[in-house]
N, C-alpha and C positions, 0 to 999 in steps of 0.2 A: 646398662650397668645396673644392678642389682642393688639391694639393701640388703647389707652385712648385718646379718642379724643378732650376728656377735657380738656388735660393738654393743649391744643391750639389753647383754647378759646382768653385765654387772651395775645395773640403773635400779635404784632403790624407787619405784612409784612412789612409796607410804610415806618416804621424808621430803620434804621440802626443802629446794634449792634453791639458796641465793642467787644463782645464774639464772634459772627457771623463773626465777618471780621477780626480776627485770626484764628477763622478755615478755613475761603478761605484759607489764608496765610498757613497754613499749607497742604493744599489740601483736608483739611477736606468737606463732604456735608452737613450739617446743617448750611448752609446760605443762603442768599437771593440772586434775582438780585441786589434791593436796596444796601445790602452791599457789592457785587462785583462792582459797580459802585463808591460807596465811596473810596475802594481798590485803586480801580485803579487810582480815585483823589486823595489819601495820594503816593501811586507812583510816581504820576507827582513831586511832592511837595517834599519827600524822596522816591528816587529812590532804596535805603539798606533798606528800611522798610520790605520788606520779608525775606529779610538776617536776620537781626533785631531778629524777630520773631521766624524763625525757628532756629535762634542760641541760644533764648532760651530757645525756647522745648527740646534743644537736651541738656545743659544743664541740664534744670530739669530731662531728660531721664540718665542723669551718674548720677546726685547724686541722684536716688530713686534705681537705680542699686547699687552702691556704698553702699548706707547704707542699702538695702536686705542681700547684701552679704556681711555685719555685724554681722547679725542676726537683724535686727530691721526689724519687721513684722506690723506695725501698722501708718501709716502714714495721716496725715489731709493736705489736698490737699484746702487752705482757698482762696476763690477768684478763682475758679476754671474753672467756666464759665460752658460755657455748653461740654458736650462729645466732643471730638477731635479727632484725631489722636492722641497715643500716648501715652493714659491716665493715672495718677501715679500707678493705681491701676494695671492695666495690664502691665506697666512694673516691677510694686512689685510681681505680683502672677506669671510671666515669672522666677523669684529667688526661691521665695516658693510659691508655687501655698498651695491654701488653699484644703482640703480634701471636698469633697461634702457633705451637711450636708445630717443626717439619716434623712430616711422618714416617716413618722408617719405610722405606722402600725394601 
């Protein structure tokens, strides 16, 4: 499968993204120069801002754990930004991974 090149047509590089520059903060790669530069200006500014951040991913990481191993299977991740590290889906299907769907014969 290929990469849609499409979908990054409409991707501004030159601004800085709030979703981009939580994934820096996480050590994610889907970000920019632009927004490691911003990073590291909110650092000067709050220096806990990647503590901040990554305390709550890890967070969100025990309560999508947490309620997996409830049984709750179906979870809306609202505001979610772009892919990270870490993502609710991949810590839900690490509890009940989902079965591979059949393939058209």
């Amino acid at each position: 499968m290929g990469v849609n090149r499409r979908a990054f047509e409409d991707v501004n590089t030159d601004l800085p993204s709030a979703a981009r520059i939580y994934d820096y903060f996480l050590g994610g790669y889907h970000n920019f120069e632009v927004d490691r530069v911003v990073a590291r200006k909110l650092v000067e500014i709050m220096p806990k801002a990647p503590l901040v951040l990554r305390t709550n991913r890890a967070f969100v990481r025990r309560a999508v754990r947490f309620l997996a191993e409830q049984g709750i299977d179906q979870f809306l991740d609202v505001g979610s930004g772009i892919p990270t590290v870490g993502n609710v889906h991949e810590i839900a299907q690490t509890i009940t991974p989902r079965p591979a769907s059949p393939t058209s014969t």
